[in-house]
Each structure stands twice: as structure tokens, then as C-alpha cells.
N, C-alpha and C positions, 0 to 999 in steps of 0.2 A: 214478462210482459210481451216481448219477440215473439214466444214461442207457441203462443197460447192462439185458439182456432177465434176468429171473430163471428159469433152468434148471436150480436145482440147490438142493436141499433140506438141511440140517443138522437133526439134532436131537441136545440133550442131557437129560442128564438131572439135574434138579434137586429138591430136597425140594417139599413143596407148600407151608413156609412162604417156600422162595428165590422160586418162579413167584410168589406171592403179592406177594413184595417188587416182584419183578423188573415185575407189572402194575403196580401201586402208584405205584414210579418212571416208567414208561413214560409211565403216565395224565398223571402230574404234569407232565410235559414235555410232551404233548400230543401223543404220538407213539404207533401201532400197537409191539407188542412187537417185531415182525422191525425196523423203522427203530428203536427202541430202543437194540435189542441190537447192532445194525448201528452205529448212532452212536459206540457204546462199546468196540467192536471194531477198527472198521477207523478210519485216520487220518482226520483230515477235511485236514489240509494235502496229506497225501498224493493223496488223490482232488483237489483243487485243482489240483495240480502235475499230476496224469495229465491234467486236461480240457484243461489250458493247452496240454500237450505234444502232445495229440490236436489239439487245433486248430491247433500248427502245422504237422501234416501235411495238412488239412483245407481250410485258407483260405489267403488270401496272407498269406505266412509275416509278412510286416514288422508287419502288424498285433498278428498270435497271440504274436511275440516279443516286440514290446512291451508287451502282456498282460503276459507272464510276465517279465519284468522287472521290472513291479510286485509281480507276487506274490514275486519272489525279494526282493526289496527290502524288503517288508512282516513277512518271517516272521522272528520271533525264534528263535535261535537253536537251541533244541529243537525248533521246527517245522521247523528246515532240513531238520536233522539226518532227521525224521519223514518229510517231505516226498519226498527223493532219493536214500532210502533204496533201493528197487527200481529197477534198468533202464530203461533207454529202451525203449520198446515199437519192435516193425519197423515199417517204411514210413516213415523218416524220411527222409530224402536226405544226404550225407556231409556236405553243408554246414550243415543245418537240426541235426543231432546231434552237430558240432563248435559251433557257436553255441552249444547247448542245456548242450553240456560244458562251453563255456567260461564261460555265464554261473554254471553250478551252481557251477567252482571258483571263480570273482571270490567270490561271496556268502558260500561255506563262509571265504575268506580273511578276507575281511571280519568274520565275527562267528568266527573263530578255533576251526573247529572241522575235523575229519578231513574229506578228500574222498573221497565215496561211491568204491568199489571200480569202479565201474563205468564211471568216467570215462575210468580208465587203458586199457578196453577198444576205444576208438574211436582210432581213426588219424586223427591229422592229413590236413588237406588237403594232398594233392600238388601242388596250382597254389594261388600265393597268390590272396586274394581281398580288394580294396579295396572301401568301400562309397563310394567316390566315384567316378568316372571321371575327375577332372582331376589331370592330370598335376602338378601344381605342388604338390598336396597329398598325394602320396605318401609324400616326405621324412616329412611331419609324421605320418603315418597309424604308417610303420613305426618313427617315436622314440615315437611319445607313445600307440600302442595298449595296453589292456591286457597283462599277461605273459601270462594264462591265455590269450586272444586270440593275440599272437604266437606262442604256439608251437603254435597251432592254424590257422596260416599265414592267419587271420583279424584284417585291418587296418582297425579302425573308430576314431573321435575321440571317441566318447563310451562309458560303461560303465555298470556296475549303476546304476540309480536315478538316471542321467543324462536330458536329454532334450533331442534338439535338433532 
């Protein structure tokens, strides 16, 4: 939301004792009326969740995912819900927006709430994918990975708000 160029204009239209209010509260928070209104509007977990997800098309990914592991970890339940409400944006990579899917279900499971519609939209990976390379620990990758993970033929040892 911060980062993004401003190219497009709204206006409504309010009494002049609402604009009155609407300055009133603005001032009190210490904010211009557009970041205001903007505050009040649009999500703030949600915009969280886009920068995290922008970053991990951005940087190396292991960092950005780790990022967003925190924040999925962090958001109580209505923010989940707030947060992965809209789509993955494109330019993700199949594996980058299977991780992203699988950690969105682990969290929604976890605080026991519907998974966004949009998860069901991404395809599994066609070749599994271990975040180890040693052979010896494959057994334990495919018993003891996450489910949302397994069936996104993604086989890691640790999950949501784990760290190792």
C-alpha cells in the first residue's frame, strides 16, 4: 500500500458536518485525510500480507518466506481471515505460490477458520520438493511434513511459527 505510485483519484461526497468529522478524526491521529480515509478503508493485515508476498517474488525467497511466516503466525484470526482474503498476485514461481498456499492453509487450520477460495486455484507441484538434500532424511520429511505441505508435494520438518 506505502509503496505503490498514486494514479487514480476517488471522490465522494459527504455533508460538510461528515468532512468536518472526518478532518477532526484525521488531525487526531495525525494523519492527512487521504491516509485517513485510506487507513480506514483498506486492510492493514491485508497490505502486510501483499508486501510480504511481493517480497517473495523480489528477494531470496527463504528469507521473505520466513518473513511471512511470522506474520501468518502473528495475525489473529479476523486478521487471517482480512489478510488472504484476495489472490496471490502473478510473478510468483509454482513453488514460491505452493509454499505461500500451503502456509495460508497450515494458519487458516490453525485458528479454525475457511480457506481463502483461492488456494484451491494453484496446482500442486508435479515434482516433489525436499528442503534437505540428504537422503536419510527423506523418510522423516514425507511422515512428519505438514498435510497442507504434502499435498502440495512440498516436504519440509518444520511449519507455521516453527524455526529451525
Amino acid at each position: 500500500m506505502s509503496g505503490s505510485a498514486k494514479t487514480a483519484q476517488l471522490q465522494i461526497r459527504v455533508s460538510a458536518e461528515e468532512k468536518a468529522a472526518i478532518q477532526r478524526a484525521a488531525a487526531g491521529a495525525g494523519l492527512g485525510l487521504s491516509a485517513y480515509v485510506l487507513s480506514k478503508v483498506l486492510s492493514v493485515p491485508a497490505a502486510q500480507f501483499r508486501e510480504c508476498v511481493a517480497a517473495c517474488a523480489d528477494q531470496a525467497a527463504r528469507y521473505a518466506l520466513a518473513e511471512l511466516n511470522s506474520l501468518l503466525s502473528n495475525f489473529l484470526a479476523n486478521e487471517l481471515r482480512d489478510a488472504v482474503a484476495a489472490p496471490l498476485p502473478p510473478g510468483l514461481t509454482a513453488y514460491q505460490a505452493n509454499y505461500i498456499a500451503a502456509m495460508v492453509e497450515y494458519a487458516c487450520s490453525l485458528r479454525h477458520i475457511p480457506l481463502p477460495a483461492w488456494t484451491r486455484s494453484i496446482a500442486p507441484l508435479a515434482e516433489p520438493v525436499f528442503e534437505s538434500n540428504l537422503m536419510n532424511l527423506r523418510l522423516h520429511l514425507l511422515t512428519h511434513s505438514p498435510p497442507p505441505f504434502r499435498s502440495r508435494n512440498i516436504f519440509i520438518d518444520s511449519s507455521l511459527g516453527d524455526r529451525v
